[in-house]
N, C-alpha and C positions, 0 to 999 in steps of 0.2 A: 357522326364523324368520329374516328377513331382519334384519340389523344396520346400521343406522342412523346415521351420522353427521354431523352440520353444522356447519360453520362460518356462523352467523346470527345478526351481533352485536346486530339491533334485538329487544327484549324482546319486543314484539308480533307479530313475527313469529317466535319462537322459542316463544309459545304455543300460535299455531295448529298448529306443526310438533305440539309436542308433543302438544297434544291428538289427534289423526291417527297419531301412532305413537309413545305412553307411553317405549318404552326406546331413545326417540331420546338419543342421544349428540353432546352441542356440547363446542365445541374454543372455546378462548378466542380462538387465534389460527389463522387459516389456514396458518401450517408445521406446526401441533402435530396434523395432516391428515395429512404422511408418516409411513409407520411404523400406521398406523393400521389394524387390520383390521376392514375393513368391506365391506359387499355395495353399499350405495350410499354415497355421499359428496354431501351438499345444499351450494351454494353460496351465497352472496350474492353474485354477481358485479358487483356497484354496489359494492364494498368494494375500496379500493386495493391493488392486488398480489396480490389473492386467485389470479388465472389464473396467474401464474406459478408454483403447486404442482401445477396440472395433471399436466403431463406425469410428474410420481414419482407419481402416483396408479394404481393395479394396482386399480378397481374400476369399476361404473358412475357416474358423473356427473352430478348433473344442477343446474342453473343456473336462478336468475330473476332477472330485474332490469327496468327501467323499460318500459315497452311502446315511450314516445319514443325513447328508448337505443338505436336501432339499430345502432350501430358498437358498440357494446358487447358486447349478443347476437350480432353478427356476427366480433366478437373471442374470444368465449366458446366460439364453437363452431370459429375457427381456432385455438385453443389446444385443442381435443380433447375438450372436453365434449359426453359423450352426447348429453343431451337439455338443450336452453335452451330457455324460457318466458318470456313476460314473467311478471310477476308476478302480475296478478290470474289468468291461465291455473294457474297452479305451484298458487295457494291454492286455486281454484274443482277443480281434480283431485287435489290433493294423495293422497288415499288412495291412488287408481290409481297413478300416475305412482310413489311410493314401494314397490309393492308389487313 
């Protein structure tokens, strides 16, 4: 089974997660991310400072944030995350994309 973890501080979008993969695992904070053994790690990359624990991350990645955001998504992914999405892409695949 694939293990799960986000840092995904808005409630609403920490349902949907959850709904889509039950023994998803949230972290209060994005450093509480290193140290953490996980197969994928879910982002919020609209959340200040969250890219900066990228690189101590030893799993797959994956990131969404605003669709406008382009420098954001385009910072997301030079900071070495996997896969970024804007967000309605991230919710509308969410199964796949975390499987």
């Amino acid at each position: 089974m694939t293990r799960v973890v986000a840092f995904v501080p808005d409630l609403m979008d920490r349902s949907r997660i959850a709904a889509a993969v039950p023994d998803v695992v949230f972290v209060r904070e994005a450093a509480d991310l290193v140290g953490e053994q996980a197969d994928v790690v879910v982002l919020d990359a609209g959340r200040p400072g969250v890219l900066d624990v990228v690189p101590s991350l030893r799993c797959r990645i994956v990131a969404f944030g605003s669709h406008v955001d382009t420098a954001l998504l385009e910072a997301a992914r030079a900071a070495g995350v996997d896969e970024v999405l804007p967000r309605s892409a991230f919710f509308r695949r969410l199964p796949e994309v975390l499987s």
